[in-house]
C-alpha positions in Angstrom: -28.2 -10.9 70.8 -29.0 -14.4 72.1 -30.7 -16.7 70.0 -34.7 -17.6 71.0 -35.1 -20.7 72.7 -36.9 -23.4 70.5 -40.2 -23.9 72.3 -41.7 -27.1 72.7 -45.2 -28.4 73.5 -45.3 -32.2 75.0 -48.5 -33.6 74.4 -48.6 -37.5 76.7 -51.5 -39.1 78.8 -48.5 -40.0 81.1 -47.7 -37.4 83.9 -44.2 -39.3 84.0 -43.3 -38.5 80.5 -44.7 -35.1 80.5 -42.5 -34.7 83.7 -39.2 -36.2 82.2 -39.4 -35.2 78.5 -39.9 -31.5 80.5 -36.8 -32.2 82.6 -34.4 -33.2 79.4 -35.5 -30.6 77.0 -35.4 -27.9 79.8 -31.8 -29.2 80.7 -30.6 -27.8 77.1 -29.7 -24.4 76.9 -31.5 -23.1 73.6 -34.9 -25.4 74.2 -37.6 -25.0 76.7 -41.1 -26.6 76.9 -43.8 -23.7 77.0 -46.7 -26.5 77.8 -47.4 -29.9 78.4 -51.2 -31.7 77.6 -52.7 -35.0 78.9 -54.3 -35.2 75.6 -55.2 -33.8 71.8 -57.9 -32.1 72.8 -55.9 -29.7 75.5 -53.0 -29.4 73.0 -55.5 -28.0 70.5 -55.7 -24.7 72.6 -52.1 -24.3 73.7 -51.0 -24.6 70.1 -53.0 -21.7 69.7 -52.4 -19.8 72.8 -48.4 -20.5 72.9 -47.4 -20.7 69.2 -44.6 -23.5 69.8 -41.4 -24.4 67.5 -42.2 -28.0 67.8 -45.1 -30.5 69.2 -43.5 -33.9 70.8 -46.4 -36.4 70.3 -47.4 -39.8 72.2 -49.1 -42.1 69.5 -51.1 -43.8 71.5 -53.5 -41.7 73.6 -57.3 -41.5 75.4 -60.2 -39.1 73.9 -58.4 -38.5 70.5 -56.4 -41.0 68.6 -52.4 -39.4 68.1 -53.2 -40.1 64.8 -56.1 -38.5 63.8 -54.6 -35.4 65.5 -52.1 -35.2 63.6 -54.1 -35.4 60.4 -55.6 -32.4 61.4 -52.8 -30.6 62.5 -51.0 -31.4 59.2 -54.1 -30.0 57.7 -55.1 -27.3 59.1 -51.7 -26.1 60.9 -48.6 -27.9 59.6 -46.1 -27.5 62.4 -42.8 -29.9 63.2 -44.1 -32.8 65.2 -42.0 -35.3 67.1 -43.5 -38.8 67.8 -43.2 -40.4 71.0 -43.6 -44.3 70.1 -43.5 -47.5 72.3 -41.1 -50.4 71.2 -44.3 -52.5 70.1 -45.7 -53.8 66.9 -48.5 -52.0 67.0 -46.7 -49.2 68.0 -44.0 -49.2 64.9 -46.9 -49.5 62.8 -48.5 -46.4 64.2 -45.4 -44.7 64.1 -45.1 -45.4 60.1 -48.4 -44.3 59.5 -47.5 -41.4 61.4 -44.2 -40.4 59.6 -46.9 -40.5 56.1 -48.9 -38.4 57.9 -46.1 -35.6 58.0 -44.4 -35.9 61.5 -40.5 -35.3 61.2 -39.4 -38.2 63.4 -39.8 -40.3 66.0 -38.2 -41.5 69.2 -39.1 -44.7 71.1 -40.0 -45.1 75.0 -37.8 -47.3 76.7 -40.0 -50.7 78.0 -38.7 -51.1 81.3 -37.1 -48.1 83.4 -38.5 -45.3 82.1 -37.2 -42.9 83.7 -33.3 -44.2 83.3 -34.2 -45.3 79.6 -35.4 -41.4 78.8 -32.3 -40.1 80.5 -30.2 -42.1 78.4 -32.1 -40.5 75.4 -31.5 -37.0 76.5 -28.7 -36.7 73.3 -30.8 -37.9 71.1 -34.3 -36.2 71.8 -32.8 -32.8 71.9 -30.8 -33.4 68.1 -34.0 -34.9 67.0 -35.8 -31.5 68.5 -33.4 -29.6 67.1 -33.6 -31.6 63.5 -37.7 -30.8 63.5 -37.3 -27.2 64.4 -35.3 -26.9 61.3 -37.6 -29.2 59.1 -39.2 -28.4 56.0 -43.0 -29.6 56.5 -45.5 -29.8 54.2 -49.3 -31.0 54.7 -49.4 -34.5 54.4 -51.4 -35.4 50.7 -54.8 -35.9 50.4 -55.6 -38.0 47.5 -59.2 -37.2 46.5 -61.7 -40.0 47.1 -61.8 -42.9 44.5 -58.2 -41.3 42.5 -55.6 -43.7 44.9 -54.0 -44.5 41.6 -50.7 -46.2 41.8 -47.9 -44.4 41.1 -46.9 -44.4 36.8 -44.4 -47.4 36.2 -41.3 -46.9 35.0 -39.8 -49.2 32.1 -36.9 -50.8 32.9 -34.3 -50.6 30.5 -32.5 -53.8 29.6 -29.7 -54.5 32.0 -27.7 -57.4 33.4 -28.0 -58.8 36.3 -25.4 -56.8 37.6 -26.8 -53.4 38.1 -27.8 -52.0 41.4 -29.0 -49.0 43.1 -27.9 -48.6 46.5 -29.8 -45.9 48.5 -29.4 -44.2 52.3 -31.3 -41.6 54.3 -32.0 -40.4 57.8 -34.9 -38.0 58.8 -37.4 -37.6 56.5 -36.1 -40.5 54.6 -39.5 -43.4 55.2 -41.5 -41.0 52.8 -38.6 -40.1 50.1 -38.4 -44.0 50.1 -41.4 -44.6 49.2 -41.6 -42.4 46.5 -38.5 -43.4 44.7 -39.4 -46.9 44.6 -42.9 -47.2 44.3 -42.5 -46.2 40.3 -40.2 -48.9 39.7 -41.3 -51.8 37.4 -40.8 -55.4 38.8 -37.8 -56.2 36.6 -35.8 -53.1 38.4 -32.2 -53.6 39.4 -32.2 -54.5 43.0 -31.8 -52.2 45.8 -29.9 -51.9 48.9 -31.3 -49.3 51.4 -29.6 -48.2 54.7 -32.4 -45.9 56.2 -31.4 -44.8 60.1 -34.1 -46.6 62.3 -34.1 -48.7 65.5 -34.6 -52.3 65.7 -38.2 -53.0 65.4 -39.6 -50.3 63.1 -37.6 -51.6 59.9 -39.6 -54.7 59.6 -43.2 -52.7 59.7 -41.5 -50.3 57.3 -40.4 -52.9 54.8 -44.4 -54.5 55.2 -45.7 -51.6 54.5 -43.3 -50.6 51.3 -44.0 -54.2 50.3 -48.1 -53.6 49.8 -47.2 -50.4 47.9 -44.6 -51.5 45.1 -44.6 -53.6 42.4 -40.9 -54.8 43.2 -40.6 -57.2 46.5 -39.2 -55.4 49.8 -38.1 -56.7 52.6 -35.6 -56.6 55.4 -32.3 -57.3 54.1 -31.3 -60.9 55.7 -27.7 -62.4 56.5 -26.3 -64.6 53.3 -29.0 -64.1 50.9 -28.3 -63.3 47.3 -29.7 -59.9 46.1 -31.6 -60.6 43.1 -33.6 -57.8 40.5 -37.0 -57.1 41.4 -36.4 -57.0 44.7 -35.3 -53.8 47.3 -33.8 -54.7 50.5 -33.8 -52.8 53.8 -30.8 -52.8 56.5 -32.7 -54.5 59.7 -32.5 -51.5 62.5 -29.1 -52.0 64.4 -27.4 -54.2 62.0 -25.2 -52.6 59.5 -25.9 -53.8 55.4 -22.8 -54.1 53.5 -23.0 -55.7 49.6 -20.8 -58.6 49.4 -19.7 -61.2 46.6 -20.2 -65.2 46.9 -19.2 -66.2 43.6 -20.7 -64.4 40.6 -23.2 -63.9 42.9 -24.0 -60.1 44.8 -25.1 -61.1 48.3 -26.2 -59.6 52.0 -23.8 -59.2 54.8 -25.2 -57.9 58.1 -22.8 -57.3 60.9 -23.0 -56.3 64.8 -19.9 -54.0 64.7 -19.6 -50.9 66.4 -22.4 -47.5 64.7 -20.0 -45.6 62.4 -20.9 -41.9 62.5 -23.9 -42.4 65.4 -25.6 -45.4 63.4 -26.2 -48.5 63.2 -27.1 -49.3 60.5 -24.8 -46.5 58.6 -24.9 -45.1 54.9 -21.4 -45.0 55.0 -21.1 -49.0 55.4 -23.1 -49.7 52.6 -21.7 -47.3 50.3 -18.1 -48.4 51.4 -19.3 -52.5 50.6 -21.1 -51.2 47.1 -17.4 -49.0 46.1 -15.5 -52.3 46.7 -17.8 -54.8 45.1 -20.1 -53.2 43.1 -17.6 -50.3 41.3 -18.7 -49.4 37.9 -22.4 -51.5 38.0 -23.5 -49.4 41.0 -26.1 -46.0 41.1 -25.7 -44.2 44.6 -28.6 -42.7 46.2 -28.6 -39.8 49.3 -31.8 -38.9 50.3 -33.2 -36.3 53.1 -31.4 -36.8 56.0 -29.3 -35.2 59.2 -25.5 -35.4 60.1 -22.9 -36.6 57.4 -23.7 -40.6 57.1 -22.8 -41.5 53.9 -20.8 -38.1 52.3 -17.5 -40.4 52.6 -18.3 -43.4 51.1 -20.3 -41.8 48.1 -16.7 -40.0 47.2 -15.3 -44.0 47.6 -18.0 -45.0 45.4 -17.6 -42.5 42.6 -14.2 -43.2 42.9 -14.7 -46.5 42.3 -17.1 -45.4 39.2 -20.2 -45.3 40.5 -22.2 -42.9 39.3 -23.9 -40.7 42.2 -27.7 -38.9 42.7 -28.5 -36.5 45.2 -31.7 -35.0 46.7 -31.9 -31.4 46.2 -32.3 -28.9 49.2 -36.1 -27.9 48.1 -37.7 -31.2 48.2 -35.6 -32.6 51.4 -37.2 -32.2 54.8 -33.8 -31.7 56.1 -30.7 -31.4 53.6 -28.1 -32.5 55.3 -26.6 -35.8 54.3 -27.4 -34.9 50.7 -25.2 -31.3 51.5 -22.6 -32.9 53.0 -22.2 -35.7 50.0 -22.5 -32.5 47.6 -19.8 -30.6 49.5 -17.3 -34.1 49.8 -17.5 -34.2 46.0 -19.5 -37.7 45.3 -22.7 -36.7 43.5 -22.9 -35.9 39.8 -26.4 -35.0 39.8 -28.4 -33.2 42.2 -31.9 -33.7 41.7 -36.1 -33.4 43.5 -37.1 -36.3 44.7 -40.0 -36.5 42.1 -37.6 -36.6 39.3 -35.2 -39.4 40.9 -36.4 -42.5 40.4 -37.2 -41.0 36.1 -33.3 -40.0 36.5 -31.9 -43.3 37.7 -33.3 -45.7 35.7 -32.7 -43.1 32.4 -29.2 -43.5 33.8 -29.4 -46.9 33.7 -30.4 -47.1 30.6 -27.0 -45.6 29.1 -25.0 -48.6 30.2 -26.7 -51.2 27.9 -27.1 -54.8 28.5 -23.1 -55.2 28.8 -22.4 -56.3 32.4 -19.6 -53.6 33.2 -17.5 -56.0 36.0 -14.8 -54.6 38.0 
């Protein structure tokens, strides 16, 4: 028996994308759109009426605001929802609020050529599609007015200089991020994070981690030494790799060709961090799609890292964290809201002895 098609509800103010986000999902063979709205308000009753898989969602839209729709939905009728953002800084700022509101993912419109630039997306949109239909979603949380209490710091445990976590994820990933570092204290070992995002979102994300920890984030820059306290995010379409200058860890970014899809990749990182890093390292795989990463955790165990997965309940989709599982590079599997307790108990087995390699 043939498989149903996943059904898919485009909600734009643009007759143009309505007309060629319907043209490349219909051009897949196990996706069709069911419905297309100009705005919230009409999406509100085809939800209802034709029940779809998945909701593609503009961010920036007339009569109701993308996001306070998708509060609502999230509340009231949690469903898989793709954003549809512009390449702006308003609209990666949107788009991040948007990914805390509970949407699976995002894909950007193209600035100039439209219709070309979509076309050229057509790969991408329909994994992405396919990704969400999949998804584990939850309601976004609703902290209870006046009880925004930070999240409980961790202690740090006495370490060298020379510790470091090193972190990647994919889809779902901006959240999981947020929760594993927002408990650590400001003395943390530093971190090195390859999450998979496009050139202009990375910096908003790393503004918006920044306001919420106690350690310092930013976007990883070319050269500078990575120093405790401090977590530091691959800049969309430039790979991260840890390097050496001296006693001194520092940041390499590169230009070179995506290695599995991305740019920036897990794998890179975690390949830099086996080499240089070796025994002083903690590896991280969060949520995530595809396979980023599963190598170079096995080359970082090897090296004698030691090696945390997310565990398939907590993930919104568990398939980088699978794939590292199945290579043979984690020790632990682990939920998310235990991680960040599990690391830095980790960490605190090793000592204050600086373990070089």
């Amino acid at each position: 028996m043939t498989a149903a098609k996943i059904k898919v509800l485009c909600v734009d103010d643009s007759a143009l994308i309505r007309s060629l986000m319907t043209e490349i999902i219909n051009s897949q063979p196990d996706m069709e759109v069911v419905g297309t709205a100009p705005d919230p308000l009409v999406a509100r009753d085809l939800i209802k009426r034709l029940n779809p898989d998945v909701l593609t969602l503009d961010v920036e839209m007339p009569r109701m605001d993308g996001l306070d729709f998708l509060e609502r939905l999230m509340r009231l009728r949690p469903m898989p929802v793709l954003m549809v953002s512009s390449l702006t800084e308003r609209g990666s700022e949107i788009t991040m609020r948007a990914l805390e509101l509970g949407a699976v993912d995002f894909v950007t419109k193209p600035k100039l050529g439209i219709r070309d630039g979509l076309i050229e997306y057509t790969d991408t949109i329909a994994d992405k599609l396919r990704v969400a239909a999949r998804a584990r979603v939850r309601a976004a949380a609703q902290p209870a007015p006046g009880t925004s209490a930070p999240a409980p710091m961790l202690r740090s445990p006495l370490l060298s200089t020379e510790k470091l976590i090193i972190l990647g994820a994919s889809t779902g990933g901006t959240e999981a991020i947020k929760e594993f570092l927002m408990p650590l204290p400001p003395d943390s070992p530093a971190v090195m994070i390859v999450q998979h995002m496009p050139a202009g979102f990375t910096r908003s994300f790393a503004q918006r981690l920044d306001g919420l920890c106690r350690i310092t984030v930013k976007e990883a820059e070319h050269g500078e030494r990575v120093l405790p306290g401090h977590a530091y995010i691959a800049p969309g379409d430039s790979h991260l790799r840890l390097a050496r200058s001296g006693a001194n860890y520092v940041a390499h970014l590169s230009q070179e060709a995506p290695v599995n899809r991305h740019r920036p990749s897990v794998d890179v990182l975690f390949d830099s961090a086996a080499e240089h890093g070796g025994k002083n390292v903690i590896g991280v795989i969060l949520t995530g799609m595809g396979k980023d990463g599963a190598r170079g955790m096995l080359r970082m165990r090897e090296a004698g890292a030691y090696n945390l997965a997310q565990d398939e309940h907590t993930c919104i989709v568990f398939g980088m964290p699978k794939e590292a599982i199945a290579t043979g590079g984690v020790h632990e599997i682990v939920p998310l809201p235990a991680m960040t307790q599990r690391v830095m108990a980790r960490l605190a087995t090793y000592g204050t002895r600086a373990q070089r390699v």
